[in-house]
N, C-alpha and C positions, 0 to 999 in steps of 0.2 A: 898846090902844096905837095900830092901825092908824090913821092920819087926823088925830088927836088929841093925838097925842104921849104922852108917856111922862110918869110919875107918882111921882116919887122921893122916899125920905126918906134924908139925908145924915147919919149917925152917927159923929161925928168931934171929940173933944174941943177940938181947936185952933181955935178959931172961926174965924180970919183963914182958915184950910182949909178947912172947912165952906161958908165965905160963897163960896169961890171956887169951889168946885166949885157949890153952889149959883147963882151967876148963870152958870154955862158951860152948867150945861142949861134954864135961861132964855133966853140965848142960842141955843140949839140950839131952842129952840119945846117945850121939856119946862115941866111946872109939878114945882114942888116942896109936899111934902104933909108934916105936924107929925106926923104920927104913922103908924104902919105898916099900919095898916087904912085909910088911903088911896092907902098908894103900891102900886104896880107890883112895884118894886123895893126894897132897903131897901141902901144903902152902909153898910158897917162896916168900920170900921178894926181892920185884925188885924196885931199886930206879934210875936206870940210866942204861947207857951206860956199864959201868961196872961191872955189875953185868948178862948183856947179856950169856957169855958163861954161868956162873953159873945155870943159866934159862934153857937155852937148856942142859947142864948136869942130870938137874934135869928129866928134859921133856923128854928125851930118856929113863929114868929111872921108870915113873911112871904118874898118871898122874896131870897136875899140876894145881892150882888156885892162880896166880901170886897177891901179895898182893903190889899195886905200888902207888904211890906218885908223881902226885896228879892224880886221876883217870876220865885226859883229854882224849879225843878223840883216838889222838898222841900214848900216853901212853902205854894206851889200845891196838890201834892196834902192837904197836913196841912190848908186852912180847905177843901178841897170833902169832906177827912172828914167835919170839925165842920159839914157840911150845906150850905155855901153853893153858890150852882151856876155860879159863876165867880170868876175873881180877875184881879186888874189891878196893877199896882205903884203904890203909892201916887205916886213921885215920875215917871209919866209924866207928859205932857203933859194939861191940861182935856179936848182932843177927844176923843182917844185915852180916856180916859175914859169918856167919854158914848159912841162909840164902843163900846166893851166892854160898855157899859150897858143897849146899846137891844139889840146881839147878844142878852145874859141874858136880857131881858124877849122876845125873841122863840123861844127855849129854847135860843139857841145860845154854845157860850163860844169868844170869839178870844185865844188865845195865840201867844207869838211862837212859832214852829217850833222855836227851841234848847228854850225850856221844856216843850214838848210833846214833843218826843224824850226827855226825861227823865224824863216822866211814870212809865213801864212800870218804872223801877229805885227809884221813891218811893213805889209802892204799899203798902199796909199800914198797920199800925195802928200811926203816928207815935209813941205812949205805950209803946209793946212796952219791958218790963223788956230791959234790956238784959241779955244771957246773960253766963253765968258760963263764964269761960274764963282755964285756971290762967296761970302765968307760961310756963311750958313752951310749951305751946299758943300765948300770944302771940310768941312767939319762931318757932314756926311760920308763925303767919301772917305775920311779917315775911321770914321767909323765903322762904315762897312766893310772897311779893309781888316781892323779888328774882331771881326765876324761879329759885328750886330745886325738883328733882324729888321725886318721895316716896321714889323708892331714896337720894338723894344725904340726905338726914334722917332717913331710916330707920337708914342708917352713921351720920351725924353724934350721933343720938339712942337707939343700942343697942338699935333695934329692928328686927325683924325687918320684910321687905318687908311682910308679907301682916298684921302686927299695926300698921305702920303705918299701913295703908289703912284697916284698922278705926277705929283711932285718929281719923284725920281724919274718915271717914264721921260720926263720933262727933261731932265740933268741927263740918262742916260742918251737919248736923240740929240742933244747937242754934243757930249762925247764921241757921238758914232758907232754907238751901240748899242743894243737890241738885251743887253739882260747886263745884270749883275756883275762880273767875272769880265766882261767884255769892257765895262764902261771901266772897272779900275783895272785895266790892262790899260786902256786909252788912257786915262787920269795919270798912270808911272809915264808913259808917253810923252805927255803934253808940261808933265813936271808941274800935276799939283799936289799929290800925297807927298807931306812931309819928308819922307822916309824915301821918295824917287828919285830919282836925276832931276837936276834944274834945267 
């Protein structure tokens, strides 16, 4: 890439997208290459869950700068699972782009600082069966999310201090976590507090 410029294939079903992002790193003194064994880099448009395989095809193949929607935290880390070794939001700006681009091809990935701080709470394997957790239990975590104590639940729920701490221990290790604060980070996650994403 040094000298030379940068060597890309643009993978993005919307042509009028493709073409533009295609003349921005023409613009920028990149060429653009027909197929993956020419480029540098390979741009793929990742919008979901479906488009996962597509990602890791690509990504055995070359190397990739996943171009995803909207470029949360979440996101980000789910296509650098599926292999890619950057991500960009698709509806940035062209620079900002190529930008992100030439970072990749030189091993380095630039995120904004909000998505990068939120990295550490998206880690994991995005596909995880989402745990089983009865009604009761969901009523716990909405409660704990309310800042109730385990003594104040343990009265509310007729159980004893020292069988409810088991209890949670119980809920929080199928969550994938280790204390309070972690299992209802996982709980917004997995889309069982009320008030989370589905």
């Amino acid at each position: 890439m040094e000298g030379d410029g940068l060597t890309v294939q643009v993978v993005e079903e919307a042509a009028a997208y493709r073409h533009g992002l295609e003349d921005a790193f023409k613009e920028a003194g990149h060429r653009v290459a027909g197929d993956a064994e020419a480029a540098d880099l390979v741009l793929v448009s990742w919008r979901g869950t479906a488009d996962c395989g597509r990602l890791e095809d690509w990504a055995s193949r070359a190397r990739v700068l996943a171009l995803v929607a909207p470029g949360d935290a979440e996101t980000v880390a789910h296509a650098l699972y599926h292999g890619s070794v950057a991500a960009v939001d698709w509806r940035a700006e062209t620079g900002r782009i190529v930008e992100v681009a030439e970072a990749a091809a030189r091993g380095d990935a630039l995120l904004p600082c909000e998505t990068a701080r939120g990295l550490p709470g998206a880690i994991g394997d995005p596909h995880a069966e989402r745990p089983f957790v009865d009604e009761e239990e969901a009523e716990w975590l909405e409660a704990l999310a309310r800042g109730a104590t385990v003594v104040s639940l343990a009265d509310d729920y007729g159980y004893s201090e020292r069988v409810m701490f088991r209890r949670l221990r119980d809920l929080y290790g199928r969550l994938g976590a280790t204390n309070r604060s972690e299992a209802l980070i996982n709980a917004v996650r997995f889309g069982l507090l009320a008030n989370g994403p589905d």
